[in-house]
Every structure is written in C-alpha cells, then in structure tokens.
N, C-alpha and C positions, 0 to 999 in steps of 0.2 A: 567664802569657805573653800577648802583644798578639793578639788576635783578628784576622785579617787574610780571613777568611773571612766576615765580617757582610756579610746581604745588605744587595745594592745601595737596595734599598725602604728599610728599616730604617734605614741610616746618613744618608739622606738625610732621613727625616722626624726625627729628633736633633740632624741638621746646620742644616738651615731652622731651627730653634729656639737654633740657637747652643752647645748643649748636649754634643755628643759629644765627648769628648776625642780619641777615636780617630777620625774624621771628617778632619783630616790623613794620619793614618798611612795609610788607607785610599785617600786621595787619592796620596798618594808611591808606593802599593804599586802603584795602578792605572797611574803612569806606565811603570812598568817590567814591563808587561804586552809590549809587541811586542817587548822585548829576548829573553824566554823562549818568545814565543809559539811556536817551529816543534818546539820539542819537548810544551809545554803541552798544545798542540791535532794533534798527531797522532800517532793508536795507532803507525802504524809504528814514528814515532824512539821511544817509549817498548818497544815490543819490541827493538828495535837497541841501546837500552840497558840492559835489563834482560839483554840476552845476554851482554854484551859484561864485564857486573858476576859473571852467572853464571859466566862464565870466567875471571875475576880472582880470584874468591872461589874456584873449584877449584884454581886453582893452592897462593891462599894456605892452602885444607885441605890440601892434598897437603904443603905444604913442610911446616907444624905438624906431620902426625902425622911424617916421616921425622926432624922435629927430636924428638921425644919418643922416640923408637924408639931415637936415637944418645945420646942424656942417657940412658936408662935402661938400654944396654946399657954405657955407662960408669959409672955411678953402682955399678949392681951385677954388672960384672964375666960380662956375658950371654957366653955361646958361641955364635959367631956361628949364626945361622938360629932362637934360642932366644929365644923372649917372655916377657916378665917375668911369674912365677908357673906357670913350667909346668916349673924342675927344681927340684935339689933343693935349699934357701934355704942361703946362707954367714949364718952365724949374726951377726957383726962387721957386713956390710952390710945383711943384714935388719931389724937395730935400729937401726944408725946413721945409714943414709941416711933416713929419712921422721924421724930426731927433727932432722937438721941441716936438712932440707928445712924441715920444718918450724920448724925457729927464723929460716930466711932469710924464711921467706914471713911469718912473723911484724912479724920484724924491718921486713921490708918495708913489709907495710899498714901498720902506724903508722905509718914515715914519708912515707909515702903519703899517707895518711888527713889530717895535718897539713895539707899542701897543697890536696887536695882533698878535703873532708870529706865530702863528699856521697853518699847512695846513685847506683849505679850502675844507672843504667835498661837494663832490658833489653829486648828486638824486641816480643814482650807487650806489656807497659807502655807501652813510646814508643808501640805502634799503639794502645790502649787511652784514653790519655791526652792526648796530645802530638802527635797527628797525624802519627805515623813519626819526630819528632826525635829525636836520639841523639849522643850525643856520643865522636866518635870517640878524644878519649885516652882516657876512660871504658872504653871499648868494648877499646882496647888492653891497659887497666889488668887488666880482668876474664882478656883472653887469656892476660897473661904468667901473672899469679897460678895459672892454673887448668892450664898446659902446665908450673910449679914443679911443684905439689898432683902431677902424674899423673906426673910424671919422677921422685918423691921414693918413689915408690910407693904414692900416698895410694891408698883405696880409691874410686875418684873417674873419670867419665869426660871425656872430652874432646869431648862434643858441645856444651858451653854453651860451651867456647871458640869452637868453629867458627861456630858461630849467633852470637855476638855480634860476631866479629871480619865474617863476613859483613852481618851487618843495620848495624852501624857501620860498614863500610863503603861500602852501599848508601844508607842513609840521609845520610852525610856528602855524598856525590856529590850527591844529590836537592834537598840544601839550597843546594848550591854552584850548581846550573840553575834554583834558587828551581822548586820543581816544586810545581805545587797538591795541598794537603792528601790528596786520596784518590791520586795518584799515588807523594806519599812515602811513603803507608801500603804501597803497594803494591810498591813496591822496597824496602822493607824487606823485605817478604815474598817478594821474587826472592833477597835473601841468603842469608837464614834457608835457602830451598828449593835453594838448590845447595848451602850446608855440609853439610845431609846427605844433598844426592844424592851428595855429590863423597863423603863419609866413608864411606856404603856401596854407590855405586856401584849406585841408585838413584833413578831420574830420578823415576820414579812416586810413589815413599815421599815423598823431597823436596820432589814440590809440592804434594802433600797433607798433610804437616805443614806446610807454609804456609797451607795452604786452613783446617788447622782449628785449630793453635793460634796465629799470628801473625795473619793475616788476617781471622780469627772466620767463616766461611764459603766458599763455591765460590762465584765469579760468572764469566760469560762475558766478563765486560770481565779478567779478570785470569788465563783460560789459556794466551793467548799468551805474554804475557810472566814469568808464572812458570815458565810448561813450557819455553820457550827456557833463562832462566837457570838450571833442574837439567839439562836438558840438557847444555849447558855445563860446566857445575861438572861433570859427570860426566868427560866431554872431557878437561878441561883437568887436572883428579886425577891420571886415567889415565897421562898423561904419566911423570910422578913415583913412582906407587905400583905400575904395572905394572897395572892394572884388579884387582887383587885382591878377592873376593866373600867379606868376613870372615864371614858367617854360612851359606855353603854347606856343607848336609847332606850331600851327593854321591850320595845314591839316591833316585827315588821312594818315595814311602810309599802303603801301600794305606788305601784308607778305603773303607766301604759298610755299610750296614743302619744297625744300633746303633750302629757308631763314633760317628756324629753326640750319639747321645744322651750317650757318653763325654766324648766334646768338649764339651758343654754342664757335664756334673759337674766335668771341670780346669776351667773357664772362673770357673765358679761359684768353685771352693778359692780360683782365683787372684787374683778381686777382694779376699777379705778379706788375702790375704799383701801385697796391691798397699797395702791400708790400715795392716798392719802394719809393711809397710817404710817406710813415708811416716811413721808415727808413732815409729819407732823416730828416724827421726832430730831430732825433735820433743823425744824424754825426752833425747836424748845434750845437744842444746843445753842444755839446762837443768841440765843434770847439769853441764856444764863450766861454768857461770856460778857457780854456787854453789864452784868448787874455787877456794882460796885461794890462787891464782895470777894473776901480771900477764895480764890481754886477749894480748900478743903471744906469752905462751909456750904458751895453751892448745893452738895447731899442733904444738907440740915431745910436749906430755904425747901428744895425739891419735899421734902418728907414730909413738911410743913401745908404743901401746894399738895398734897394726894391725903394725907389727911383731912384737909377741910372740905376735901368732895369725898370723902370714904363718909362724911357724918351726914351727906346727903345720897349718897348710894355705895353703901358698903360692900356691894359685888367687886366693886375694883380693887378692891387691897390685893396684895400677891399675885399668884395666877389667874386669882376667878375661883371662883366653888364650882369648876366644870364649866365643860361645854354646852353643856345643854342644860342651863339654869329652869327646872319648873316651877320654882316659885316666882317666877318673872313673866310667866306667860298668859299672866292676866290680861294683858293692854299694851295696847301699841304705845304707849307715853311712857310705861315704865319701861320698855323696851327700846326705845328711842334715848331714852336720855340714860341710861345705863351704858346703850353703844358710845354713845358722846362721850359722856364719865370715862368709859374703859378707855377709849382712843387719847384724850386729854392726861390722863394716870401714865398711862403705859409713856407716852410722849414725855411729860413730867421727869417722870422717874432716869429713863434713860438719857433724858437731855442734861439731867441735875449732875449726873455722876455715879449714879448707882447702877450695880453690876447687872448684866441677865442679859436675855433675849429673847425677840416676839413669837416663840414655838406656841405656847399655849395660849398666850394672850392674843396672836391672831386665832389660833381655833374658838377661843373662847369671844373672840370679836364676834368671828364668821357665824358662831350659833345663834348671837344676839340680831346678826344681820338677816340670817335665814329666818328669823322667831320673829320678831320686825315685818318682812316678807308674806311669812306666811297669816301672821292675823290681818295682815292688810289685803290680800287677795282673798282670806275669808269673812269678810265685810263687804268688799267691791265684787269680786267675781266669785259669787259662791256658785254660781251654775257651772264655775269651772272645774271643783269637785279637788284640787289636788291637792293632797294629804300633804300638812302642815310639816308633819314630822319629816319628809323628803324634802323639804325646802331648805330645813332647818341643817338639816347633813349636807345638802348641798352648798349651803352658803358658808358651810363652818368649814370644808373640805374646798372650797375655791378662794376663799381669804388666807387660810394658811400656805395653800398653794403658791398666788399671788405674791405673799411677802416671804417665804422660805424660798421659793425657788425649787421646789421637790415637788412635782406633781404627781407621779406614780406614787410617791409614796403618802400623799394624803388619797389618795383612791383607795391605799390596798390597807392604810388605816381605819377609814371606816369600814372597808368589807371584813376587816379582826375582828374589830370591837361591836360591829351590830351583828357579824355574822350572815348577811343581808346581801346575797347576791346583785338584786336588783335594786337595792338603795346605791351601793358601788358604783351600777352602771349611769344614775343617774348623777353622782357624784364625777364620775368620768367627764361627763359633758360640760360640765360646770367648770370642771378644774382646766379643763384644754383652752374654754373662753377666758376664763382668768386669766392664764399664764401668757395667753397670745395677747391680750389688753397690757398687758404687763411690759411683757416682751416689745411690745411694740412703741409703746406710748412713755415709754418708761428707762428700759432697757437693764433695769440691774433688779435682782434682788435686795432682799436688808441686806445681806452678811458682802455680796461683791459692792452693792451700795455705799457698804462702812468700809472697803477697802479704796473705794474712788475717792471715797472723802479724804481719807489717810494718805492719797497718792501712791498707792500700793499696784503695780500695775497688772493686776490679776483681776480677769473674768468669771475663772471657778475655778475648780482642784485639778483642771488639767496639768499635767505636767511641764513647766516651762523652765524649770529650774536647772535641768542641765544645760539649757542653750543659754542661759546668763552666765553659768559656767564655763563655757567653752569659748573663751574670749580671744581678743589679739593676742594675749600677752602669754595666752599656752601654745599658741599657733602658732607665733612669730620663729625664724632662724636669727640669730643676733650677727652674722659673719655680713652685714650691711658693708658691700661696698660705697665708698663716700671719695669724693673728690672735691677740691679747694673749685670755686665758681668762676675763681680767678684764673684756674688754669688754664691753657692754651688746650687747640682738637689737635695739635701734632703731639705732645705732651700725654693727653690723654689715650692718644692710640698707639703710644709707645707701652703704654702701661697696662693697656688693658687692648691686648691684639685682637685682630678679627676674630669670632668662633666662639671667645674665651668667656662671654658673659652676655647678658640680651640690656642687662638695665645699670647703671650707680647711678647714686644720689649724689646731687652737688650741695655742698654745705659753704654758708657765708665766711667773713671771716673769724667769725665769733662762733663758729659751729654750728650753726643755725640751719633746718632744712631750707634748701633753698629751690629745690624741683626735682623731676625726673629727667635721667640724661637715656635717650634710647642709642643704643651702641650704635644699631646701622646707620642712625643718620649721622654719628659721627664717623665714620667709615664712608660714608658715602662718596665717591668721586668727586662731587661738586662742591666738594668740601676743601680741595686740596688746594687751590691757588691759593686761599686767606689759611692754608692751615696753622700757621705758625704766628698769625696775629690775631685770629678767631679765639676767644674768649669760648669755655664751657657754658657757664654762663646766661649765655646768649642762646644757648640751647635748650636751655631744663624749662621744662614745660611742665604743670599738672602740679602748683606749688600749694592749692589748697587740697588734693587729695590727698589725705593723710587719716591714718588710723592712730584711738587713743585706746595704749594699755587694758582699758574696761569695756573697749565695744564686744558687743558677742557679735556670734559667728554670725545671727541674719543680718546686721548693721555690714559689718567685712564685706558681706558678700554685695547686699545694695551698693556699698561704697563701688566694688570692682565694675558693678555691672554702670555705674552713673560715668566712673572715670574711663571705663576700658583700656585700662592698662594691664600688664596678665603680675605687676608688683607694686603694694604700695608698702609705704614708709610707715611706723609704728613711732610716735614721737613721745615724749617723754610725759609733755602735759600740753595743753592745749595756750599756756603760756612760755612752756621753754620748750622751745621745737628741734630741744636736740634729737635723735635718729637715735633709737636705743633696738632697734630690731626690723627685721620687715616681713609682711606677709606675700606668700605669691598666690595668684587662686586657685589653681589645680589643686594643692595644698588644702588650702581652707575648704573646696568642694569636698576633698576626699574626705577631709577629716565630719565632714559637714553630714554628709551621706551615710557614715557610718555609725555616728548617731544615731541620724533617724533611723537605720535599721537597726541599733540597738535597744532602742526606746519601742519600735513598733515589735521585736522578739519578748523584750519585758512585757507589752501589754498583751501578748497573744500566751505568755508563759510558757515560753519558751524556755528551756533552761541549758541552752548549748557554748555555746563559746562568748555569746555578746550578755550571757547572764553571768560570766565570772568576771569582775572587773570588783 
C-alpha cells in the first residue's frame, strides 16, 4: 500500500533527483493536511472521538449479544430465563441445529469467499501491519459469520465478533477523518477496548487488552482515549443488557500464607492445558482437511461432532453458561469430563470452520480446571484449608491468560467482576506462571499462533508495518551509473574521471548486472600498463549483492552491513537482473533513523513535526 508516512527529508532528497514516484502522492496528501488538521493535532477532539466510538461500539456489543441470546433461544427451543447448555439437551435440536447452522455458514463463506476472496484482517494485524486499516465489510463479514457459529450452538465464543465489528468500526471512522497513522492505530484500539469492556462490563479489562494485544503496549499518549471509549462501551451495553457481570462469584474468597504458593501450582498446570487447548485446535484443522468432504460442508460434519457431545454434556454448546458453572460442582467426574467436552467442542468447532474465538471458552475452560482443582485438593488435602472458590478464579484467570496472551488483563478482570482485592492478587500469580509456561514452552498465543500458521510474520500488534513499507524501491536514486563489462579501464576512466563518482555497475551484454566496479581501483596506478586491454569486467566484484524492489529497510541495511560496500544495485527481479535503481547506505541509515524516531514521537504522543506526515 502507498507510504504516506515518509519523511519529509527523505521524499525530498528522491524528489530533487526526480526519482520518487511517491513525491506526488506525498505532495496531494500534504494538501489536505488543514482539512483534518483540528482533529490530527488535538488530544482533546481525538478523546471526544475515541468516546464517542466507545459508546457506539457498546451499544453495538449490547444489540449482538441480545441478537444471539433471541437466535438461540429459538433455534433450541430455550425456557425463557434458560442459557444455552445449562438444561437438559432435546435430542432433534441438539443435532440439527449446529449441522443446519453449520451447512448455512458453510454455504455462506463460499459464496462469500467468491466475491471477496481475501483474508479477513483483524485489530492485530491492521495495527501490526497496516497502520490501524480495516475494512469494514470484512469486518462485518467476520461478525455475521461468528454471531451464525454461536447462535447454531458451535462451541465458539463471541468476543472476535465484538472486537472486530468494534476495531472495523473504529478504524473505518479514522480513515474517513484521514487520521495519521498512530492515531488509527489507536482508535482501533478504543474499539477493541469497549467490545470487551461493553461484553463484560469492564472498563479496566477492556483497556488493557487494548494496551496489550491490539495496541503492543501502555503509553500515556493513548489513556485518555482508550480509557474514555471502555468506559463508554460499558455505559452504553448497560443500556440494553441491564449491566449484567457474567463472571461474578458472589462471595469473597480467603487467601493467605501458602495459598499464594497454591496459586503458583494452578498457575503452572494451567499454562500447559493453555498449550493443549491452542494445539487441540491445530490437530482438529488438519484432521478435517484430510476428510473427504467439500471445504463448505466441513461446518455441517463439525456441528454434527459438538452435537453428539452437547447430548452428553450440554455445557459445551456456545460459550459455556459461564465461568463458574455451579451446577457442575458436584464431583470431580462431572468436572473432568465437561473440561474434556469443552476442550474437544471448542477444538471441533473451530477446526470444522466455524467463526469465534477461545476468550470465553478458555475462561470458561480455566473455571472447570480451577473447580477440577479445587474438589480434588478438597478430598486429598483438606488440612490444606484453601478456599475452592480461589482456585477456581485462579485457574479461570491463568487459562485465559495462557491462550489469549493478555495477562494484566485477566488479573484486573477478575478484580471487576468479584470485586475481590485478594482473589486478584492470587489470580496475579497464577496468570505470571501461566504465561511464562506459555511463553516458554510454547512461544505464541491463539491469535499470534493463527498468524504463524497463516505465515503472517507478526508477533503481536507491535508496529512493524511502516518498516515493510519503507523499502528499496522508496529509497532507491534511479540515475544508476552502468558500464558495458566489455569495456576497457582506459575507456572507463576517460568517462568517468578521477573524483567524479566512488562506484558503476557493470552490465553483461544482455543488460544484465554483472558486479560492482569501485572507481579507485580503476584509477589505480597499477592499472595503467594493461589499461587499454584490461577488460571492466575483470574488475566487478560483489555480483550477488543485490537489492529486490520489495526488501525493507532492515533487509537493505543487513545486505550493506554482510557486502560492505557503501552502494548496492536495486535489480528488477530476482530473475531479470536488470539494474532499475540503487541504494547508497548513508541514504538508507538516514532515512532508516528517522523512522524510528518518527515511530518512537508517535508512541510517546508526540505531536511535532514527525506526527504530520
């Protein structure tokens, strides 16, 4: 996509040479600088708008979930006040509706996919990539699909609807006020941050999983206006869903002494279950590739496979009926094989083709792991005395951890929703052993997980996207001195005198790179007895160091530092080696440098001279 972000230094010493193609673009974009300026250049209108988004996006969480609540109390026939998977399953609807759901949503993506074949960027990704861009029917495409998936009863949650239809939201707005690049980044990240303050009626959760998986970080320039828009989003839910707090305990828990070091041992089991649920759905995808079935029916087989374990443990359909199921907390057996059910569902579902993602179905893992945990330590070690109910937030608060990759933000999750200082602090230790098991043994989250798979070369929402932007082919001057290979060193230094240049390139006779020629050694005194039958040629050295059109700037710069030449050659393709421009490094540093001090003023919020571009 067109760089609209090159410094002003850079495009100008590319321009004087005639050389930049983007040196218009650049010029057109700069005209319509004072048309955005009064939101561009101040924090306020960007808080006033980022609130104002936060409170559109809660409404539109609030309408999604009561539209998925009224589909699936029709679909299966719910008794009014009753959530899907908490009675007893009608056998006719537990099998029929996720295989019909699933042959519509089937049916659907294909003729979908026709239209718009393209993967679906998600808040991640655009901030990662793209500078916060997203595309809002994309972004609608992912909602409908993933509000079918959880209506149909897939084992599947509804928070990647919320998050995408909030960050395509956010980000569509941002494009329409043309908002410079760390500004879109960052209202993508006001979306993201009210979908799930508004979903769990958590302001604090909400802007901290902004902070750490959309955003890649906490900065001071982006509190206000993320903490406004989950504020917001919380507000405006409210309206609609009655403020309901789907993960309240309803008692304190006691914690002291040893508990802590309890919390450390779930913390620890939960990282590797965190790995096993993220890989489970890993072997399901693969598993369904190999079935000798059309791509649009795998939904139907899938719906078919979470159906027949929904008619042995009907907690698994959708989300979960909660986190903290109490009708489950009779025995370790129902609690065991419900975890299994939910892990095998969830795996199912998303391996089959159907939309979501593991936000709630790990919480809703982690409380069956914690409730697991705790009747089993109150069987074996009752002299150990440690309140079931802290196991239980423990273990629900280090599995979500584990598989979302948001740690802070399952901490200050449960300190919203219980209220519960010291249940928080015991949830602290749990979620640090998690994510270091994770971390370690592991290395990705779901969401960077499902980009490794996709080959997608992003870790998290860090920004990486302007340095893929900033390539050979902005950097390059095209005025490529080039000489036949064939030509003679008297020849050559008739034409290019002492003084007059450090480097040309010699080309075959087919025009082809054929090396580097450095002028002094052709100059060189001891050059001069063979000068007029010495061959260039015979000179050019450095014939695979070569730059293609699409390397960015850190590739350029590896290259300079591997050849240590202070110019290489920009070549056409990596099959026609014709010489269409060249890089010098001074050049590529400067322009390299100025970046990253442009990129490090946008994160500090800065709004001076490297925030108008």
């Amino acid at each position: 996509m067109p760089d609209n972000s090159a410094s002003i230094d850079g495009v100008g010493e590319n321009a004087r040479a005639g050389n930049d193609p983007y040196a218009a673009l650049d010029a057109s974009a700069a005209t319509t600088l004072s048309d955005r300026w009064n939101v561009r250049d101040s924090a306020l209108a960007v808080v006033v708008l980022a609130g104002l988004v936060g409170g559109a996006v809660g409404l539109a969480v609030g309408s999604l979930h009561e539209a998925v609540l009224l589909l699936q109390a029709l679909a299966f026939d719910l008794p009014v006040g009753e959530k899907l998977g908490q009675g007893a399953p009608d056998l006719l609807r537990t099998l029929g509706v996720p295989v019909a759901g699933g042959l519509l949503l089937g049916i659907l993506s294909t003729l979908v996919r026709r239209w718009r074949p393209n993967d679906i960027v998600d808040a991640v990704e655009a901030n990662a990539l793209y500078g916060g861009k997203m595309s809002l029917i994309d972004s609608l495409r992912l909602t409908v699909t993933t509000a079918l998936s959880n209506a149909s009863g897939a084992s599947v949650g509804m928070e990647a609807a919320y998050t995408q239809a909030g960050a395509g939201l956010a980000s569509s707005l941002g494009q329409r006020l043309r908002l410079r690049r760390a500004d879109l980044r960052m209202m993508v990240g006001c979306g993201a941050a009210a979908a799930i303050a508004a979903a769990y009626h958590a302001p604090l959760a909400g802007a901290f999983y902004a902070f750490e998986l959309v955003l890649g970080g906490y900065t001071l320039a982006a509190l206000a206006p993320v903490g406004a828009a989950a504020a917001l989003g919380v507000a405006a839910s409210a309206l609609l869903t009655g403020g309901e707090v789907p993960l309240a305990l309803g008692r304190p828990v006691e914690i002291a002494g040893w508990d802590y070091a309890a919390c450390g041992v779930v913390g620890f089991l939960a990282g590797w279950l965190s790995i096993l649920a993220m890989q489970a759905v890993t072997v399901a995808e693969r598993g369904f590739r190999r079935l000798p079935v059309p791509r649009w029916m795998r939904p139907a087989v899938g719906g078919l496979m979470v159906g027949a374990l929904a008619l042995a443990v009907p907690a698994v359909m959708g989300s979960g009926p909660g986190a903290v199921p109490p009708e489950l907390a009779g025995g370790a057996l129902a609690l065991a094989l419900t975890l299994v059910a939910k892990i095998l569902a969830s795996a199912v579902s998303l391996g089959s083709g159907f939309r979501g993602g593991l936000f709630s179905a790990s919480l809703f893992i982690g409380g069956l792991f914690g409730g697991l945990l705790s009747v089993a330590t109150a069987s074996l070690l009752p002299e150990l005395g440690i309140d079931g109910g802290l196991l239980l937030l423990v273990g629900m608060g280090s599995v979500a951890a584990g598989v979302v990759g948001a740690p802070v933000t399952m901490v200050l999750l449960v300190l919203e929703t219980t209220q519960d200082l010291w249940a928080a602090s015991g949830v602290l230790i749990g979620v640090v052993l998690s994510t270091t098991v994770v971390r370690q043994a592991f290395g990705y989250s779901f969401a960077t997980w499902r980009f490794h798979l996709r080959g997608v070369p992003i870790r998290g929402a860090y920004d990486i996207g302007w340095l893929s932007e900033l390539t050979a082919f902005r950097l390059m001057r095209r005025d490529a001195k080039t000489v036949p290979a064939a030509l003679t060193v008297e020849a050559l230094r008739r034409l290019y005198p002492l003084g007059s240049t450090k480097t040309v390139f010699a080309v075959d006779e087919s025009g082809r790179y054929a090396g580097l020629i450095d002028m002094s050694q052709v100059h060189d005194p001891d050059q001069d007895a063979a000068a007029t039958e010495t061959r260039v040629g015979t000179l050019a050295s450095k014939a695979d160091a070569v730059l293609m059109p699409g390397d960015d700037a850190r590739t350029v710069l590896n290259r300079f530092g591997t050849a240590e030449v202070e110019a290489l050659p920009v070549l056409s393709s990596p099959t026609d080696r014709r010489i269409i421009g060249y890089v010098t490094e001074s050049f590529a540093l400067r322009r390299y440098s100025q970046a990253l001090e442009r990129q490090r003023g946008e994160d500090l919020g800065e709004r001076g001279i490297w925030g108008r571009d």
